[in-house]
Every structure is written in C-alpha cells, then in structure tokens.
C-alpha positions in Angstrom: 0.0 0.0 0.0 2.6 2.0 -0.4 1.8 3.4 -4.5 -1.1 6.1 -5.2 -1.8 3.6 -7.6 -3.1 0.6 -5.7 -6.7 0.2 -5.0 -9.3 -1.2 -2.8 -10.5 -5.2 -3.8 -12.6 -7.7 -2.6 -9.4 -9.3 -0.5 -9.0 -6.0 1.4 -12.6 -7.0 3.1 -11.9 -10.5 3.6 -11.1 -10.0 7.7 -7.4 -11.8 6.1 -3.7 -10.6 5.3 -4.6 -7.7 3.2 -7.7 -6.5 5.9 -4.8 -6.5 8.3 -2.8 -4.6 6.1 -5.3 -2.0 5.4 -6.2 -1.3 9.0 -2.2 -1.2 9.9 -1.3 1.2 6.5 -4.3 3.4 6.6 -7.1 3.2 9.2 -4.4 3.1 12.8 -1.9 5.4 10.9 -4.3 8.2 11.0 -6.3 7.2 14.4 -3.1 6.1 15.8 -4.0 6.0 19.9 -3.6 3.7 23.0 -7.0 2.7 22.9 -7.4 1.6 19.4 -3.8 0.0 19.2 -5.0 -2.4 21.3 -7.0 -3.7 18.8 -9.4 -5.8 20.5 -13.2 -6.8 18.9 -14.3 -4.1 21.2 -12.6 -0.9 22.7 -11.9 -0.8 26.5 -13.3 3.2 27.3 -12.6 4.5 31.3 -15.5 6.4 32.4 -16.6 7.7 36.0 -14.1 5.0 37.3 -15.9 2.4 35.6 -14.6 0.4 32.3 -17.4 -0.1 29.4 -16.5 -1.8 25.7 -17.4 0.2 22.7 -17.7 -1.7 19.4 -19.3 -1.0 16.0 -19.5 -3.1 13.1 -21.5 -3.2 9.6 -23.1 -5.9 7.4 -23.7 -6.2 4.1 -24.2 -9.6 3.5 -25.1 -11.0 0.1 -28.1 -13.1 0.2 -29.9 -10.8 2.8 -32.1 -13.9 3.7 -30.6 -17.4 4.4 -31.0 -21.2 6.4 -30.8 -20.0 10.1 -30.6 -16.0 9.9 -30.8 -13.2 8.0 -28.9 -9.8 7.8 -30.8 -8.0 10.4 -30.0 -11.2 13.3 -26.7 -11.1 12.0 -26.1 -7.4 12.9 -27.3 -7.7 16.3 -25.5 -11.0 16.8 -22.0 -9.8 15.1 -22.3 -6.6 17.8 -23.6 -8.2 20.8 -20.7 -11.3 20.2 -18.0 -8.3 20.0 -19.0 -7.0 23.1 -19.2 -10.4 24.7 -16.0 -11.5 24.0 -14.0 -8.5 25.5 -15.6 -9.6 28.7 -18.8 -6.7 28.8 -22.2 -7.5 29.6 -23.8 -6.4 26.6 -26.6 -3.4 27.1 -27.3 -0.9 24.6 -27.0 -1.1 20.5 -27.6 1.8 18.2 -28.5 0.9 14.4 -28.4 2.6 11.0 -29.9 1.6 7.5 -28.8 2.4 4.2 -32.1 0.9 1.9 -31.6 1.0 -1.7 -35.0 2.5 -3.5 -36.7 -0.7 -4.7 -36.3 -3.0 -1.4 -40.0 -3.9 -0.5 -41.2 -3.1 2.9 -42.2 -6.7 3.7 -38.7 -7.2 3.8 -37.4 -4.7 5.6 -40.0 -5.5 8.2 -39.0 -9.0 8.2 -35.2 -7.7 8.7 -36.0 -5.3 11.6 -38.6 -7.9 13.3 -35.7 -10.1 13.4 -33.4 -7.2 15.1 -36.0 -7.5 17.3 -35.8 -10.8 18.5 -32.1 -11.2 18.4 -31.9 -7.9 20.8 -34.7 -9.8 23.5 -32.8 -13.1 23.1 -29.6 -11.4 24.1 -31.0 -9.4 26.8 -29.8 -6.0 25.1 -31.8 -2.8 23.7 -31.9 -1.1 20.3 -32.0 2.6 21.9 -31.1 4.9 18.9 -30.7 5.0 14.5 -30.6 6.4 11.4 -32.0 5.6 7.8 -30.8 6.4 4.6 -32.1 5.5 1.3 -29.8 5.5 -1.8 -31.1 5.3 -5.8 -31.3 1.8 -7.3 -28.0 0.5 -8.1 -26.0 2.6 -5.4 -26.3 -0.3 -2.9 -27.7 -3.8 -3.0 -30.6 -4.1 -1.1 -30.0 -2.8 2.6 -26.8 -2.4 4.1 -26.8 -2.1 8.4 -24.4 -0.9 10.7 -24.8 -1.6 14.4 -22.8 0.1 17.5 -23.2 -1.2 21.2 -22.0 -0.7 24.3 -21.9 -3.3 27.7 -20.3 -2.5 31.1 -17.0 -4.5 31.6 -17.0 -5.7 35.6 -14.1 -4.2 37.6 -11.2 -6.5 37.7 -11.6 -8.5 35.0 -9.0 -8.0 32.0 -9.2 -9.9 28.9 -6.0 -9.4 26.1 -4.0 -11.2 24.0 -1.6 -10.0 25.8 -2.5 -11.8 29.3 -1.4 -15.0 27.1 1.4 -17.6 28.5 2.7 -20.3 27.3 0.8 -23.7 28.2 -2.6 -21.8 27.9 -5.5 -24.2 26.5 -7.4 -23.3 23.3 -10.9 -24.1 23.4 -13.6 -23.7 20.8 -17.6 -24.1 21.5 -18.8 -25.8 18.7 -18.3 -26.4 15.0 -16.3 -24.3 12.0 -17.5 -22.9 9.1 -21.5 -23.2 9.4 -22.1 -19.7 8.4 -19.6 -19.2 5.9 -20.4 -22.1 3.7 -24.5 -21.7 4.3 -23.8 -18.1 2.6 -22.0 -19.6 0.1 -24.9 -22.4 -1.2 -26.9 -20.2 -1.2 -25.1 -17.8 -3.4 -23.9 -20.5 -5.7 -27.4 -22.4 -5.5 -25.8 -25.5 -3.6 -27.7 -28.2 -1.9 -26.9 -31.0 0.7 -28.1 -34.0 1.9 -28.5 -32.5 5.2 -29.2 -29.2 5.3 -26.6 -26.9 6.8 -27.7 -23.7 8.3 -26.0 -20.4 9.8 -24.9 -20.6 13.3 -25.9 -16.9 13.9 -26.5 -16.8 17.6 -25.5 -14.1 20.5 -22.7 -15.1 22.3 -23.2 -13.1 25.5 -24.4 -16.0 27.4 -21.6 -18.6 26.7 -19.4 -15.8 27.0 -20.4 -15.4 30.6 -20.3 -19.1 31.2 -16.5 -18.9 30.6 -16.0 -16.5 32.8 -17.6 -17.7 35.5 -16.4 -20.8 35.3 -12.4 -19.3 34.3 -12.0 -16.4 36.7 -9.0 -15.1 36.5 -8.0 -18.0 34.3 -9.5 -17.0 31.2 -6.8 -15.3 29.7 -8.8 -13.8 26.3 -11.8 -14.7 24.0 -12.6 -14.0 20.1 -15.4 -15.0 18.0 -13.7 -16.4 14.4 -16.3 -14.4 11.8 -14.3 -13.3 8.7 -10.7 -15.4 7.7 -12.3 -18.4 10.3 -10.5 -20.2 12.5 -7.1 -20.2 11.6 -7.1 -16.5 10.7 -8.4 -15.5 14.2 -5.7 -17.5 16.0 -3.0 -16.0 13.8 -4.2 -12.6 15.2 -3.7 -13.8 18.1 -0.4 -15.3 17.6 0.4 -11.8 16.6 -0.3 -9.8 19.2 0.4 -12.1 22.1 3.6 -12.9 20.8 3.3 -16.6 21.6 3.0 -19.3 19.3 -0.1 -21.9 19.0 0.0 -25.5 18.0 -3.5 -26.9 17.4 -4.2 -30.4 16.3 -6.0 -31.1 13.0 -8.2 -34.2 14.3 -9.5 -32.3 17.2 -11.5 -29.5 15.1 -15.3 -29.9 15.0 -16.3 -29.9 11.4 -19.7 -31.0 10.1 -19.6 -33.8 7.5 -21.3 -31.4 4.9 -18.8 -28.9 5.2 -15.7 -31.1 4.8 -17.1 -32.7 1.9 -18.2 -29.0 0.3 -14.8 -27.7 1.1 -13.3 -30.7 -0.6 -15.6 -30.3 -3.7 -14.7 -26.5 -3.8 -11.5 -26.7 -3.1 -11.6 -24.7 0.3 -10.3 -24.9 3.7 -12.8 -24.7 6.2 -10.7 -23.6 8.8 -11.3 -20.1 6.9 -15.1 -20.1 6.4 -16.5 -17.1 8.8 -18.6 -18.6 11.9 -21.2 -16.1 13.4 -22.1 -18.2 16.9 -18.6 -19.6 17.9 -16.3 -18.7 20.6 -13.0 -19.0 20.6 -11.4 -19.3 24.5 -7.7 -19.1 25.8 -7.5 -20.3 29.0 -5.0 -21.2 32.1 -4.7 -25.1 32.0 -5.9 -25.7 36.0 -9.2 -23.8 34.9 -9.5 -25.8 31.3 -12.0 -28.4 32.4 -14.5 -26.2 34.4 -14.5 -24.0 31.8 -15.2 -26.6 28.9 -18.0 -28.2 31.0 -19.4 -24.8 31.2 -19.7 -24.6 27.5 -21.2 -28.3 26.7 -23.5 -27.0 29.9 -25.0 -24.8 27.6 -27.0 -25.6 23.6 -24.4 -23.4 21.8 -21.4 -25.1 23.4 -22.6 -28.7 23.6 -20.0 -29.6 21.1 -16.9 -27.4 22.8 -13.8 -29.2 22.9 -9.9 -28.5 23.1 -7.7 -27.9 19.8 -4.5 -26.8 21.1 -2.2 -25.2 23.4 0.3 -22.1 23.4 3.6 -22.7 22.8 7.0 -20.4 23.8 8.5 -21.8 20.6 7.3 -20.1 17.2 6.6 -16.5 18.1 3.9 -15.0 16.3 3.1 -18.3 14.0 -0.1 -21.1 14.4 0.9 -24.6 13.4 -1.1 -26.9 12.7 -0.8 -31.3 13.7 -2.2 -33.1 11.0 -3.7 -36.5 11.6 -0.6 -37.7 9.8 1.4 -36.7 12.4 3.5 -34.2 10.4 3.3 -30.0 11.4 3.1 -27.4 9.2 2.6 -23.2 9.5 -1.1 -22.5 9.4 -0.9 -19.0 8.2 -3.4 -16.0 7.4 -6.6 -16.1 4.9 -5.0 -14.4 1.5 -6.9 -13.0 -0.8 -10.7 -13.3 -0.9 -12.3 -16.9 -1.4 -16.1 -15.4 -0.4 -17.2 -11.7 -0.4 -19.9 -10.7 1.9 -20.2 -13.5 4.4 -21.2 -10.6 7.0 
C-alpha cells in the first residue's frame, strides 16, 4: 500500500492478510492512539471510574435472507458477540440503514422484526438510529451498521496479551456453518442435510466462561471473517506466543468437509457467526469446557490446542498424519460478503 496507484478489492474486506494490512497502513496510521492499538473486537473506554466496551461493526451480507438468519440477526449478533467476547455485559446497540430504493417493505419489516428478536434473546436494547435510502444500483438491497455498548466488571482484563505459554485453546462448537451456508446459497448448492447459519449471540456462553475461568481465562474471540485459523494468527500476533492446534480435534460438520473438498476450500477459513474462541490457564480448562457443553451453543466445545513459547507469532497446525506445518493468514478473498 505503499503506490497512489493501488486500489481497494474484494481481499481487502476479507477479515485476512490484506484486511490486516489495510487497518495497519491506513485506518491506525491516521487514528493512531492507546485505545485503538490495542485492537481488540471491542474498545476498552474508562469512564466515571468504571470500564465499558465500545464496538461497531456493519453488514452487508449478500443473500440478505438465508437457512438459520438473515442480515438483520446477523447485525445484532455480530455486535452483541463483539461486546461479549472482551468480557462486557452487553446493554445498549444503536442501528443505522442504508435501503436502496426498490427493497420492499415486507422485507425490511421481516429484517427489523428479526433485530428484534435477536436484541430480546440477548437481553440488550436497540436505543437509537438512522435511515438512509440510496437510488437503485448505489447499494444492493440494505446495508446495516450496528454500535453497542456493555459495562466490563471491575477487575476483570481480557487481552492477548495476558497469554502464556501452556494456555488451553478451546472452541464451542463447530467451524465454518455460516460461511459455507452463505456460500450455497449464493452458488445455489444443496446437501443431503441441510446446513444452516450458526448466527447466535454469544453473551451467554461468553459469561459461562468467565464464571467458570475467573482469572484463568486469559482472552476470548469470536472467528467471523478469515475463520479459525485466521483469528488465531491474530492472536499469535499480538500475544507474541506461538499456538499449535491439532488437525483431528477440530469440530467440522460432515457437509462442510465434503463441500470444502468439492470447492477446493479450507474450512478452517469459512467465517462462523455463533462460535467462541477461549484461551485459557490449564488448572481452569476443564471447568471451563463443562461450562460450554452445559449450555446448547457449546454442547459440542472441545480442546484444539495449546500455546507454545516456541514459534513466536506463527499457528501450526498437527495433521492427523502426524507431520506439522505453518497455518498461516486467509490471502486474498475466497467469499465476499459473508457478513
């Protein structure tokens, strides 16, 4: 990014190598402060004594409808799961709409009905918005941007950075629902077994970690865009540890291993939209993974992997063959507008 003459693509929104860039080249260049450097899912604001999270995030998901959500869900869910996973309990959300001319009403009542019922199952309020409507062609049906803000309890600091060597990577459930469910029904796929979105809010899993982890729970992500293996290279990055997961231990549905085969892509960096990611001490590994199967959206948590001192900065991955190789970060842009 360094010639007038480079522009923005499709990879440069892919949550990968080139989003990464882009943020470090452009967007913390010219906002460059403490706050944002941290670069957490949410940021960590002081106020009155207290701490609250801050995050905002926008969708424009292409199809706007699909098996287990829709956009408007998605936006409350994606917010709400950002909020969750810096360790805030998840109040307020603030919404704004930009409708392209032509959209019919049925379905923007559909969308904001379903806003509706992700906010009450979440336990959160939609408290302030805007609306915007653009001529056909200048958008693609509706695009939504959400903001929210939750109350972090004192004492409790989640960061990459609290990571150490020996920590315990757990995940809730299985990879790359969402992004392949987007993806049939883009491409006008079909399965034996239906696969759907795993769209859910995360606050209440979230919370089971915690409780469970106290001061054990070193940090927690939700893997949306570059999946799995992306998200742990992030934080690979800016722990400065190294992670070694194993292959066989990874939950993946049967009809996404066999579409990814087909396809020719690797699950590991589909987006997910209801999964937790959780790095925590090893004496607090088993409470905390009985708290996730304790729940419906972590019945099927399980370890992957540990932190390592070795291999600053790098994930590796132990295939099933035994052999280890460099899991690195999504290039380029194998499918726009999963969120």
């Amino acid at each position: 990014m360094k010639s007038e003459d480079d522009v923005i693509i499709l990879g440069h929104g892919s949550g990968g190598a080139l989003t990464n860039q882009l943020i470090k080249d452009v967007f913390q260049e010219a906002f460059e402060n403490p706050i944002l450097d941290e670069l957490l899912d949410a940021a960590v604001l002081e106020v009155n004594g207290g701490r609250v999270a801050f995050s905002t995030d926008s969708f424009v998901v292409d199809p706007i409808f699909f098996p287990g959500g829709d956009i408007g869900k998605l936006a409350v869910c994606g917010t709400v799961n950002d909020l969750a996973v810096s360790g805030a309990t998840p109040l307020y959300l603030s919404t704004g709409f930009i409708i392209e001319e032509g959209l019919p009403i049925a379905d923007l009542r559909q969308i904001v009905q379903s806003m509706r019922k992700a906010a009450q199952a979440a336990g959160i309020h939609i408290v302030t918005g805007d609306t915007k409507v653009v001529g056909r062609g200048s958008a693609d049906k509706v695009f939504i941007n959400t903001a929210g803000i939750g109350v972090i309890p004192e004492g409790r600091r989640l960061s990459p950075r609290c990571i150490e060597p020996g920590d315990v990577v757990l995940i809730s459930g299985t990879m790359g629902d969402h992004g392949l469910t987007i993806l049939a029904q883009r491409e006008g796929l079909s399965f034996s077994t239906p696969v759907e979105s795993d769209c859910t809010p995360l606050n209440r899993i979230a919370k089971a970690v915690l409780d469970a982890g106290g001061d054990g729970v070193r940090c927690m992500r939700d893997p949306t865009r570059g999946g799995l293996a992306t998200t742990l290279n992030e934080l690979a990055v800016q722990s400065g540890r190294g992670i070694l997961i194993q292959e066989e231990e990874i939950p993946l549905r049967r009809e996404v291993v066999g579409a990814c085969d087909m396809l020719g892509i690797d699950p590991l960096y589909l987006a997910n939209e209801g999964k937790v990611i959780a790095i925590v001490a090893p004496e607090v590994s088993g409470d905390v993974l009985g708290a996730m199967r304790g729940l419906p959206e972590g019945q099927g948590a399980v370890e992957i992997g540990k932190v390592i001192a070795e291999e600053e900065g790098l994930v590796l991955l132990e295939t099933e063959l035994g052999a280890t190789r460099i899991l690195g970060m999504l290039e380029g842009e194998p499918l726009p507008r999963i969120c």
